[in-house]
C-alpha positions in Angstrom: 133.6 109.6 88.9 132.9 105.6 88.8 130.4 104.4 85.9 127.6 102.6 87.0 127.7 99.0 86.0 124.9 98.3 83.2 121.8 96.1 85.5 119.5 93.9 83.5 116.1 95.3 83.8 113.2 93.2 85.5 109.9 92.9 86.3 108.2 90.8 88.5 104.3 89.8 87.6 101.6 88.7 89.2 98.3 87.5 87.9 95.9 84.3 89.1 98.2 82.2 91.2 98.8 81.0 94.3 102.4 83.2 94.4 104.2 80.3 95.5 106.9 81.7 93.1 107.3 84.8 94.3 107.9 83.2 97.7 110.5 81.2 96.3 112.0 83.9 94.5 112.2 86.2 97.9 113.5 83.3 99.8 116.1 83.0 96.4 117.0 86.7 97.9 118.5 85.6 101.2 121.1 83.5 99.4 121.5 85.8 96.4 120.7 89.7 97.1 124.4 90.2 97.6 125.4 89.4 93.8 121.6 90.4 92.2 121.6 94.0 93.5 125.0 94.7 91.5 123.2 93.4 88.6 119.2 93.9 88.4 117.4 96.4 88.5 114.1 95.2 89.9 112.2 98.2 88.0 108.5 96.4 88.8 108.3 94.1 91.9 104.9 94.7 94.0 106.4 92.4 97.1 109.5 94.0 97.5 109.0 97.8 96.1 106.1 100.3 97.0 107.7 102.5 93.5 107.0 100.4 90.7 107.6 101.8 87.4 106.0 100.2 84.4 108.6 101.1 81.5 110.8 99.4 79.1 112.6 96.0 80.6 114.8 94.0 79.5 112.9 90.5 80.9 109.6 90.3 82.8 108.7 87.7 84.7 105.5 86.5 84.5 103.4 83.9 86.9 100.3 83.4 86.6 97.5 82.4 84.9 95.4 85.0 82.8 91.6 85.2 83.4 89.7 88.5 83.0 90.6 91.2 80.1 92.2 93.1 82.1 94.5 90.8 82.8 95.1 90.0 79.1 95.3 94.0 78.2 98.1 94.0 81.1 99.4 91.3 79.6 100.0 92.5 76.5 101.0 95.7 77.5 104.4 94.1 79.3 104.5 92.4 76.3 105.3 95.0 74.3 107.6 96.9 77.0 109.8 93.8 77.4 112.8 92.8 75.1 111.9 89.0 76.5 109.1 87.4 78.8 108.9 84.5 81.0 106.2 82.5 81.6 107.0 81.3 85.8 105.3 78.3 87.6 102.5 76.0 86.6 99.1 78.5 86.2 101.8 80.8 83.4 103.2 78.1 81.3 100.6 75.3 81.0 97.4 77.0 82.7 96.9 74.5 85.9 96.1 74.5 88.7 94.2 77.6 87.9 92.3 76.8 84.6 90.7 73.8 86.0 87.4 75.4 85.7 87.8 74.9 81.6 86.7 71.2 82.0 83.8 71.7 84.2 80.6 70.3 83.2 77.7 72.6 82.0 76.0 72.1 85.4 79.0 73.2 87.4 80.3 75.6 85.1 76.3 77.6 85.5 77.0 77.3 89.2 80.1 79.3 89.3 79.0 81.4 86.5 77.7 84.6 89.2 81.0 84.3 90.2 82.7 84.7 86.6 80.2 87.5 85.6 80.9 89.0 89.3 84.7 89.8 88.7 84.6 89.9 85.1 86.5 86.7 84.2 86.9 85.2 80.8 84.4 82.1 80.2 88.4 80.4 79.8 91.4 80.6 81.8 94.2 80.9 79.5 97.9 80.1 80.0 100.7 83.2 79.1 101.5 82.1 76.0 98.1 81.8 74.8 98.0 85.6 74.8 101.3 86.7 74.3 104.7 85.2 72.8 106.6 84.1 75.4 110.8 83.6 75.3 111.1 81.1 77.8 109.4 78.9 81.0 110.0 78.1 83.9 107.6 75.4 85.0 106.4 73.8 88.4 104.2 74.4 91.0 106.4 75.9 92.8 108.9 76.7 90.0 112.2 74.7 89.8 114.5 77.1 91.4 117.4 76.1 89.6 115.5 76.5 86.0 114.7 80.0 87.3 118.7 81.2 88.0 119.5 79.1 84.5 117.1 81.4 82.7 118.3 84.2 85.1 121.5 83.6 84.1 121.0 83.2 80.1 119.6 86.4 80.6 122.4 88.2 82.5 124.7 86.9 80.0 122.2 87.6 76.7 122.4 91.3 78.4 126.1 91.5 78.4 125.9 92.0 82.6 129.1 90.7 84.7 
């Protein structure tokens, strides 16, 4: 019987965002599902699986900017199931677009504030690594593709996968 090659375990995460790097990402897949499905295991992808498990990983994948408590209790909770985490796109790594709201004035900020008690948001958006320690970035708005497979690929290599 053959041994299953070893897969670097990954999760994929969405919080406030546009998503614009999980579109990139799938259209990544048309020019790399060939080689990535002998060597990830997408264990937690919302777009491209219906059975997500939420279990130890070796790297999640983060983008996003966090803004409720639930968010950040999510947040933490890949944390601590993931050997390392990415912070991906603009809104994860430094915040923006998304955390604009944080330098509204007073007058604006009271006439959003139904809004913010509505959904249960934090009276700050905060980036990733303001809530959790993050291992690496991937930054833009969309992300840098090419950043994405270098990190991909520090990763595959970090994880001992051919």
């Amino acid at each position: 019987m053959e041994e299953q090659a070893k897969k670097l375990r990954v999760g994929w995460f969405n919080f406030t965002c546009s998503e614009d790097n999980t579109i990139v990402l799938t259209e990544m897949l048309n020019d790399y599902w060939q080689e990535w499905k002998k060597k990830i295991d997408f264990r937690y992808f919302r777009i491209l699986k219906t059975n997500n498990v939420m279990e130890q990983m070796d790297v999640a994948f983060i983008e996003g900017a966090i803004t409720s408590d639930i968010q950040s209790e999510k947040l933490k909770t890949i944390r601590d199931l993931s050997t390392k985490l990415v912070a991906v796109g603009s809104c994860a790594v430094t915040g923006m677009p998304s955390s604009q709201r944080n330098n509204f004035d007073e007058k604006t900020t009271e006439e959003i504030q139904f809004i913010l008690d509505r959904f249960g948001y934090l009276p700050k958006v905060q980036k990733v690594s303001d809530v959790v320690k993050v291992d690496a970035e991937v930054p833009g708005c969309p992300m840098d593709p090419n950043k994405f497979l270098e990190i991909l690929n520090q990763n595959l290599k970090e994880f001992g996968i051919n």
